[in-house]
Every structure is written in C-alpha cells, then in structure tokens.
N, C-alpha and C positions, 0 to 999 in steps of 0.2 A: 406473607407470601402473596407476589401479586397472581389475580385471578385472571380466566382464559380473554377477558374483553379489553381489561387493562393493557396485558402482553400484546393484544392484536392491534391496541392503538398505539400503541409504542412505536411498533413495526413501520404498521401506520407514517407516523410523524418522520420516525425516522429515514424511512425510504423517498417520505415527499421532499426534505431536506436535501437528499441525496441526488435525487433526481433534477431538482431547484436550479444545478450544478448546473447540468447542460444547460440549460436555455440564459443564464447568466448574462445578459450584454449581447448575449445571441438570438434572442425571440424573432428577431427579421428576416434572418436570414431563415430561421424554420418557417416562418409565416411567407416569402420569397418562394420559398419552395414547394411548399401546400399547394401556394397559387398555378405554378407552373404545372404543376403534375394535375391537375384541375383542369387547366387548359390542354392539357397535351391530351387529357381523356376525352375530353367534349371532341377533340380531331378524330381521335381515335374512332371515337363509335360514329362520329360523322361518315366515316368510311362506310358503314353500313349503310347504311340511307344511298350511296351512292351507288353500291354495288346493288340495293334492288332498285332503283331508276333502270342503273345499267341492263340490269333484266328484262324488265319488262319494257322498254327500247327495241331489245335487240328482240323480242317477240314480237312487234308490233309498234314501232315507233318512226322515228325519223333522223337524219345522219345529225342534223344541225345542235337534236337532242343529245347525240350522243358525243360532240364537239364540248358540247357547253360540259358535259360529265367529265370530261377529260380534262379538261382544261383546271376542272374544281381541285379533281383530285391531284392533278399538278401540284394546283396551289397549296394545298393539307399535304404534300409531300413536304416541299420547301419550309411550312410552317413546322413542320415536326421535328424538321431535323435540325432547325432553329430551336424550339423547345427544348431537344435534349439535348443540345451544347449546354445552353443557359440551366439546365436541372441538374446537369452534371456538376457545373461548376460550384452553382451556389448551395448544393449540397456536400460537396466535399469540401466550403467552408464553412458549414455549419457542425460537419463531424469533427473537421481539424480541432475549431474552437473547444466544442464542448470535450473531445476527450483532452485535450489540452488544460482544459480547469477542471475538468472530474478528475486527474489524477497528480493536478498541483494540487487538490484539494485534502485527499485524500492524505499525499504526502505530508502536507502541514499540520492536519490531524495525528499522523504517526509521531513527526518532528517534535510537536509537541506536548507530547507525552508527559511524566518522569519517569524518571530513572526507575523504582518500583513495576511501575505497570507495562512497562519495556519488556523487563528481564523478565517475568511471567507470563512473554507470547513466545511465540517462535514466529523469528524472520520469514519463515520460508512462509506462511499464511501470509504477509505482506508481497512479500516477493511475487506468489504466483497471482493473488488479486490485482497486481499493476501489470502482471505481465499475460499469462496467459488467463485469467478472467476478464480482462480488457479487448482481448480478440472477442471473446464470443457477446460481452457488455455492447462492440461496435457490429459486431455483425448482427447481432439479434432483437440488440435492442435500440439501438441508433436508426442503423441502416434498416430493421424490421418495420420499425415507427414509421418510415416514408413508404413502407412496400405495403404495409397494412393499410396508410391513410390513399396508397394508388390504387390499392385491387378495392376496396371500399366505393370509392369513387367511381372507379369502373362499372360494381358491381350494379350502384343505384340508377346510373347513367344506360346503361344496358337494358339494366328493367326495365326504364321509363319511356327508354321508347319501344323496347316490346310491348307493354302495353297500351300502348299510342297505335301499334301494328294490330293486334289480337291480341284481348284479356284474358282469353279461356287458353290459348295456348301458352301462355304468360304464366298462368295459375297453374297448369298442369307439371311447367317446369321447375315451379318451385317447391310442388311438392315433389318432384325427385330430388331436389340439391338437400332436403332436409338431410339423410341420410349423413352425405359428406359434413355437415358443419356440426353433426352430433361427435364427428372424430375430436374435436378440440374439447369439447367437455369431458370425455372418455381418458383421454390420452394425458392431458397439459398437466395436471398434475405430477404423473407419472414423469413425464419426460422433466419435470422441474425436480424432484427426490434426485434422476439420474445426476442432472448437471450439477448437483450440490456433490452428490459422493465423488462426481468427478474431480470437480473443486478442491473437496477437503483431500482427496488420496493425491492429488496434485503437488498440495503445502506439503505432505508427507515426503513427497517425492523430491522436491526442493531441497527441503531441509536436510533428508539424508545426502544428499548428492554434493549439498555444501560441506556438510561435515568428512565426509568422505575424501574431498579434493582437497580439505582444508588439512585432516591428518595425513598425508599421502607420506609425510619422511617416515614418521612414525609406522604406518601400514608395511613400508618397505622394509623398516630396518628390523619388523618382527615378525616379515616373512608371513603377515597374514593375507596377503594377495586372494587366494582362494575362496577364504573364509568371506572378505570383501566384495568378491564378487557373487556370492551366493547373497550376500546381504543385497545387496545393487538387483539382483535376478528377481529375488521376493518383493521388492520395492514397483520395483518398474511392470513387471508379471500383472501386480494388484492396479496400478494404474489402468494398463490397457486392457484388462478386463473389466472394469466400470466405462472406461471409454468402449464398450466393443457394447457392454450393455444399454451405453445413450442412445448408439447408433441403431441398436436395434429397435426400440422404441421409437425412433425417428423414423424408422423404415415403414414401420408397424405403418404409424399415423399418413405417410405418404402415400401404402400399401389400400387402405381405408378410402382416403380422400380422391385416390386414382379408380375405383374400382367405382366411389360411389358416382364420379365425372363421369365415366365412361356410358353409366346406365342412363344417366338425364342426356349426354349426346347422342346414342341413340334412340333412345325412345319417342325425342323434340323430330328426330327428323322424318321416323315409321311414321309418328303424328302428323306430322306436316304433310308430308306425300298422299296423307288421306284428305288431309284438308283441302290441298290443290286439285285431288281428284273429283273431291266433291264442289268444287268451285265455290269454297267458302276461303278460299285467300289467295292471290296470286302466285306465282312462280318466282318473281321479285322478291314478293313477304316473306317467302319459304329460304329464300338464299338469305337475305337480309337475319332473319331468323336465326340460321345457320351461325353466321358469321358471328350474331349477337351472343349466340349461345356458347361460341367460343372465348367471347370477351369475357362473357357471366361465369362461364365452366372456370377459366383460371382463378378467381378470387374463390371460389364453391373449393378449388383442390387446395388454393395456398394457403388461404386462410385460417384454417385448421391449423395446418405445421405453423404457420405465422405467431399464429396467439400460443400457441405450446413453448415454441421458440419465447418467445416475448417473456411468458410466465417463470420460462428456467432462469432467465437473464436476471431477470427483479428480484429471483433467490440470492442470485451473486451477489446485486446490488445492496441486497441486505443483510448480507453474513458480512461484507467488509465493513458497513455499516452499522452493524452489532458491536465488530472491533474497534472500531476507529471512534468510536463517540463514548463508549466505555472507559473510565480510568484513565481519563484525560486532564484530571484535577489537579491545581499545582495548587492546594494547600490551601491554606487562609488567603488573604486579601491584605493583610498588613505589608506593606513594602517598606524596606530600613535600606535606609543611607548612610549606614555607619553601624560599626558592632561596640559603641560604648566602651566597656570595661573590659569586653572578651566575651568568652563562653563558659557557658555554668551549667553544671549536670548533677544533677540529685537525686538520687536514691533511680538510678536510670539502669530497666529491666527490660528484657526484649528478647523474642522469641520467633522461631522463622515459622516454626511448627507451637501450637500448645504444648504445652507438657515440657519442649526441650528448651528452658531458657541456656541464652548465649551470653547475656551479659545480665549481672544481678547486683543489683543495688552499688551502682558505681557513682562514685561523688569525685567529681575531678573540674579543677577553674581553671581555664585558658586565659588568662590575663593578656591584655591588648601588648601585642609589640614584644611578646616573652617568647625564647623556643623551650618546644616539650619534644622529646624523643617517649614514641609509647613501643615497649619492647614485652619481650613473653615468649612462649615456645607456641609452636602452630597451634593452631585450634584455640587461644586464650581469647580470641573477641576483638585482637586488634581490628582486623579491616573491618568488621562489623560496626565499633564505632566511626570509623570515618565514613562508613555508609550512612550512617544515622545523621554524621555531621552535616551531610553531603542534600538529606533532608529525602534518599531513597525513600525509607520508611516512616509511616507517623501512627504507627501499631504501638511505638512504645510506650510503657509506665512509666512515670516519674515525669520529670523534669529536663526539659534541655532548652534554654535561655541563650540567645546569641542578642548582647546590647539591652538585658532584659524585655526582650519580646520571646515568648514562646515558640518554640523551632516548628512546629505545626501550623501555626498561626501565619508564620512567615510566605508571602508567597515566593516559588520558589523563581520565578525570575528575580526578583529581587533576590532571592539569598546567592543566587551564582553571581551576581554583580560584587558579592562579598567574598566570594571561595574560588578560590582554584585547587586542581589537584594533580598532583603526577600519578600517576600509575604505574608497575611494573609493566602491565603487559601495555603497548603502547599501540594504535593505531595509527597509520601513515596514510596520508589519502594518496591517490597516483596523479599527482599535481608538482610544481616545484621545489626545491628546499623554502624557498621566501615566502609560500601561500601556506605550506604545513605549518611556517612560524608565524604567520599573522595569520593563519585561518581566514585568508579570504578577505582582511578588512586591511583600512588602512593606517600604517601609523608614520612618525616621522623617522627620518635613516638614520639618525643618532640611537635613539631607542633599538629600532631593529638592531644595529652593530653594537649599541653597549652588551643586549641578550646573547648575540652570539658569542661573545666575547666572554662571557659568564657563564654559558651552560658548554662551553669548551667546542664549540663546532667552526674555529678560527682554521682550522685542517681542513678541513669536509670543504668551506666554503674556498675558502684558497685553490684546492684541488681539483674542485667539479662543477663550481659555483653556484651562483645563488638561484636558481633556471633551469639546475641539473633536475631530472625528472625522478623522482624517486622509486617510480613503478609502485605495481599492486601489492599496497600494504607493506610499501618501504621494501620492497623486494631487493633494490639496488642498495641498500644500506644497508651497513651491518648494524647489530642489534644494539649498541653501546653508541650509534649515529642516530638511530632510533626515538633513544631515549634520552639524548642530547635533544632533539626536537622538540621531545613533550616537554624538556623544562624551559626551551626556550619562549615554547606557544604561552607558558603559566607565566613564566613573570614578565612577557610583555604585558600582560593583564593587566599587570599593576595591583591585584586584589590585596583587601589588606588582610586574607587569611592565605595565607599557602597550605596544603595538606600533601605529604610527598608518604608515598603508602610501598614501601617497599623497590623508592624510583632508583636506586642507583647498584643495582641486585649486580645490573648485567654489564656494569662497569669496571676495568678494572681498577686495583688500588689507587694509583697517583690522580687520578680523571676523578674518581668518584667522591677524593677530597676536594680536588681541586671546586668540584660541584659543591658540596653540601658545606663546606668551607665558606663560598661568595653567597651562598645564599642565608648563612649562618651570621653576614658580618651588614644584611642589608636592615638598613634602621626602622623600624615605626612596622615593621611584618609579624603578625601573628604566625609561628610557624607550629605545626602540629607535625611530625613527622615518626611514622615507623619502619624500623629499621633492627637489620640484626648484624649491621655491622658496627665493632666496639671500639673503633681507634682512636685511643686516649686522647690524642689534641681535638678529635672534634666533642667527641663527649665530654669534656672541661666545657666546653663554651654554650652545653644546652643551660638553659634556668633551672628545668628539672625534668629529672628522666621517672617516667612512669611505668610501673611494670604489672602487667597482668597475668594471671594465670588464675582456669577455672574460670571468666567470666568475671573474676572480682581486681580490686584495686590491694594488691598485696605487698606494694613497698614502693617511697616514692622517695626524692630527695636527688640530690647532687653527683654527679658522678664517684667526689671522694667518699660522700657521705654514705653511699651506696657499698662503695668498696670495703669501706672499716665494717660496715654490718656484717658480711662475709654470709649474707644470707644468698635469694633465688639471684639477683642479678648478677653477683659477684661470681656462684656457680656457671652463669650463660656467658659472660663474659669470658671465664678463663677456659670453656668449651671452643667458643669463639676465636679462641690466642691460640689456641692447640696447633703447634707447626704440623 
C-alpha cells in the first residue's frame, strides 16, 4: 500500500504533466502577456504620481505645470488603451491554444484506453471533466493565472512607490491588509472539497440524464414517467445543493476579503488626514496614497478568492488526471503481424468477480482460415470469450495464444490490426453512410462497393445514397441498416480474424443468410462467430460448431455430427425450428 508522501508525489507529477498541457508551443504567448499586464501596471500606478503633482500644483503651483500633467496623462490614456487591445488579444490566444490541447489531450488519454478499463468508468465523469470542469479549469485557472500574476504585479508596484512616498504609512497599511490575505489560507481549502463535490455530483448528473434520454421508448411504453421524474428531481436537487454550498463559501471568502479592504481604506486615509495635519506629508502624498491604496486594496480583496479559486480548479485538474493516466495499458509490447496457425486456448478460466467463474477450463483451437460457430443458451460464456479474444481482459488463467504469442503479451494495437468484430448492438456516428463504413479513413471505390454489395446495403445506398446522414446513432436507419453498416465497416478491414457476436439477431431470414453466407464463402478468414441462429445450409458450411454451456466446452463437431448425437445442440436446434 502506497504511503501518504508517495500518493502526494503522485499527484505531484501527475498534475505537473497535466498542467505541461497548456503552455505546450504556447509559453510566448503566456510570457507576451505577463509582459503586457507588467506594462499596463507600471501606467497604472503612474497615474498616481500624477494625480499627486496634480495636487500639489493646484495648491501652490503653476499653469505650465499643470499643462505638462495633462498632457502626460493624455499620453498613459492612449498608452493603456493600446495595452488592453494587445492583452486582450494575446490572451485569448494563449487560452484558445491551451484549452484546445488540454482537452485534445485529455481525449487521447480517454481514446486510448482498452476496452477493460473503459467499461469500469462511467462516461458521464468524462463528459462533465471536458465539459463543465473545463468552464471553471478556464475561468479559474487560465484566466485566474493572468489576474493573480496582474493584481501581483499591481500589488508590488503600489508598495513601491508608497514607500518611495512614506514608509511608516506604507507599514501601517500592511499591517491592516494582513487580515484580508489570512481569507485564502482559511477558506481555499474549503472552497477546493466544494468544487470536487460539485464535480463528482455533476458526473452523477450526466450520467443519469444520459441514461434517462437514452431509455426514453422504454420509460414511455411502461408508463414510468413519474417515477422518472422523481429520479431526475433527486438527481438534479443534489447537484444544486453542492453548487449552492460552493457559492456559499465563495461569498464567505469575498464577505472576509471585503470587510477586511474596507478597514485598511479607511484607516490609510484617518491616518493620512493626520499626517497632512501635522505637516509630516503633503496633500498630494495623501491623494497619491489614496489612489495607491486603491490599487493595493483590489489584490488585498482578490487575491484571497483568486488563490481559493486557483486551488479548486487544480482539484479538477487532478481528479480527471487520476482518471485518464490510470488503466491506460494495452498489454504487453509484443506486436504480431500475423496470427500463425490460429488461436489456442488452454485450460482458459475467468472470472469478472472472484468466486463466480464464467468460463472454466476451456480448450478450443481456432485454426487459421476455418469457421467456428460457438452456440449455448444465455449465460454459457459465449460473448465472454470473444471479450477475452478481443484482449478486454488479461485477469485470465490458463492460456490464450493468437500465432503462439500469449494474448496478454500481445499489444493491443497490434492485436486489433488482427480482429475485427460485429456486435449486435451496433453504434452509428451522425456522419454519412460512406464515413460509418470507412470510419473516417480512406480506401479505394472498388473495396468500398465490393463491402457494400456483401453486407446487403445495395438498397439503402441506391435509395438515400452514400452522403445520406444517418443522424444520432443511426437514428435515420432502421436497425437491420444499422448492422449492415457494422459489417460493412469489418470486412473493409480486411483483418484476418472476423468475430461476429450475435451480428445478424436483427436481421431478417433471407438478408441474414444472404450476410453470413458471403462471409462464410470468403477465403483465407479466420471466422469465430456466435450465433443462435440454426439454418441447416449455413450450418453445413461451419468447420466446427462449438457449444457451451455452464462455462465449459460440452460438445463440439459438425453440424451432422452434432445432429446424430441428439444431445445439447440437437435439443437448441430443434427449439430454434419450433414454427
């Protein structure tokens, strides 16, 4: 178990990585901006210097002097309002870039997961770290970063020439600001626990609300609408009660930092009023003062919330950074260019929980270029193996050899270079027919038309063509157009394993021979395929049909060889025929 110093350099590394992000190819434009906000202060407080000239002029001076005043602070007008064009700009290209690569970054991290360490997060902690933790990452911690290094700047600049004016009035002001800048050590913690619960009741929130839109026929067609809406009520309730509690803390800290401003404003000026009385500082000094003390007071109030702010944000920064750098491992380092002989599985046991194995001492060879149909009743381990195939999990005992390399060993981009799979449940991105079947890459038009022509979308394409938009999650397709798509995306692949895991459920009869037929007649493909449909001409043409049940390998052999046993498959079969 790692110890508390270990964990806090974890964090550590992990947040400086994280952080690394923004200034990427960017450090100029933050260092651009440093400069400028540097300059626009040194105007700033020049102002002061001006307004006590001004003063003491107009007590006792001369027109020419107050000509030459005028004319300066013209000039520091013009100059500023140049400044903040140019800080404006070159900061809202230093934020573009950096949130631009902090959340391609992030993405890439997610993308490249596996499959495994996928299915054991939930989306919605993604979803809401790119979406609403990215608001408060750029307000607080981008945009905070330049207001902290402005009122910084201001606040040293301010001192410095108050002390150039009067040290004793100088000293006396900053033991008032103490008060206010004890708020950020008080508070930031606090307000950092808030913005996490915000965060995580946020993913919470997400996730229900997808799930929610995503069953909406089902919700309707069982009349649970009410029940739904009480869920949604308890969901959203708990949100904006942690959001109601940051705010409050945020008030707090403001509440603090205003109260403790207020007492060094007046105090500096009862002080001053005596000083000018006693003719130990001008009437100038005392305004100049003033003005300064206004400069110093804003970094004395913001500064507080600024670094409280700052501190919640680098929480964000590190919770998605916990996620994203966690369980990001594809396996071994071995990459295969080929799978040999096939696939080989030995004495191969696996368990999602301890205690409940799913599959138990299974011994089954995938020989290169053979088809296998693996059949069972639910619950037998079918799609567990092709998860294990698939290189999901590498928790398991025994043996699985793809080309005799160890399936663990294997890295898993290289073994998707070997696998493809159909799915039952199919996903559609809201792109064209022609990008869902090349996934975005490119191939040449013969391939693409031989595919469509084989996974039977010769209709679909004819009828709405190859550019028709499919909508969200194939919304515009029906579900048997769907999963024409997924088989066409797999065998443009070319891979020399196909895995089709229940792909032609939602097909009807003639289509879903017509499918498992072409793919059953293509040469040199290793095809692993489960399936619980029985129809005698495609089951003649498997090499061998394998049947599970329980987890184990309980009868394997030929479709007729299968049929004379009149054992488990012969029974599934003629369930299956039942008109």
């Amino acid at each position: 178990m790692k110890g508390k110093n270990e964990y806090i350099n974890e964090v550590k590394q992990r947040r400086k990585k994280m952080t690394a992000v923004f200034y990427k190819n960017n450090k100029l434009r933050f260092a651009a901006t440093v400069f400028i906000l540097a300059y626009g202060s040194i105007l700033v407080v020049g102002i002061s210097s001006l307004l006590q000239q001004a003063t003491d002029v107009a007590l006792g001076g001369e027109v020419k002097e107050l000509i030459r005043i005028i004319l300066m602070t013209i000039g520091i007008i013009v100059l500023l309002t140049i400044n903040w064009l140019c800080e404006r700009i070159v900061r809202n290209r230093f934020i573009e870039k950096a949130q631009k690569q902090y959340k391609e970054y992030v993405f890439d991290k997610i993308i490249n997961k596996n499959i495994s360490s996928f299915a054991k997060e939930t989306t919605g902690r993604y979803i809401s770290s790119l979406t609403n933790d990215m608001i408060s990452i750029e307000e607080n911690f981008l945009q905070g970063n330049f207001l902290l290094i402005l009122q910084i700047l201001s606040f040293v600049l301010a001192l410095g020439l108050m002390i150039w004016y009067n040290w004793i009035m100088t000293v006396i002001a900053m033991g008032l600001s103490v008060l206010s800048l004890l708020a950020s050590l008080i508070f930031g913690d606090r307000l950092m626990k808030a913005e996490r619960k915000v965060s995580i009741q946020n993913e919470l929130y997400v996730s229900m609300l997808k799930d929610l839109l995503s069953g909406f026929t089902v919700i309707k067609s069982f009349k649970a609408e009410e029940r739904i809406k009480e869920i949604f009520q308890s969901q959203n309730g708990k949100l904006e009660e942690m959001k109601c509690g940051r705010r409050k803390t945020d008030a707090l800290i403001n509440l603090v930092a205003s109260s403790a401003g207020l007492v060094v404003q007046i105090g500096i000026i009862l002080i001053g009023v005596f000083f000018v009385m006693t003719d130990f500082i001008t009437m100038g000094v005392l305004v100049a003062f003033v003005q300064l003390m206004g400069i110093m007071l804003t970094p004395v109030q913001t500064i507080p919330k600024l670094l409280a702010n700052r501190k919640a944000a680098i929480g964000l920064i590190d919770k998605i950074a916990e996620v994203v750098e966690y369980h990001a491992d594809n396996h071994g380092m071995v990459e295969i260019t080929d799978i040999g002989t096939g696939v080989e599985c030995r004495n191969l046991h696996f368990a999602y929980e301890p205690g409940h194995e799913i599959l138990k001492g299974i011994h089954i060879t995938f020989e290169k270029g053979k088809s296998y149909a693996i059949v069972g009743a639910s619950g037998c381990g079918k799609s567990t193996l092709l998860n294990l195939l698939l290189g999901s999990y590498s928790s398991y005992d025994g043996s699985m050899k793809i080309g005799g390399t160890e399936l663990r060993d294997i890295n898993l981009n290289s073994l998707y270079d070997m696998i493809s799979i159909i799915q039952q449940n199919v996903f559609i991105f809201d792109n064209s027919v022609i990008d869902n079947i090349t996934m975005f890459s490119e191939f040449e038009d013969d391939k693409i038309e031989k595919v469509i022509r084989l996974s039977g979308l010769t209709k679909l394409v004819d009828e709405k063509g190859k550019d028709y938009k499919c909508g969200e999650n194939g919304s515009g397709l029906s579900g048997g157009e769907k999963q024409r798509i997924s088989i066409a995306r797999c065998l443009l692949r070319e891979t020399p394993i196909l895995i089709m895991d229940e792909a032609t459920a939602s097909l009807d009869r003639e289509t879903s021979y017509m499918v498992e037929d072409a793919i059953l007649n293509i040469d040199g493909l290793t095809r692993i395929i489960v399936t619980h449909k029985y129809e005698d001409k495609i089951m003649e043409k498997y090499d061998e049909i394998i049947v599970l049940s329980g987890g184990k390998v309980v009868e394997r052999g030929t479709f007729q060889e299968l049929l004379e046993k009149k054992e488990i498959f012969y029974s599934l079969y003629n369930v299956s025929n039942v008109e």
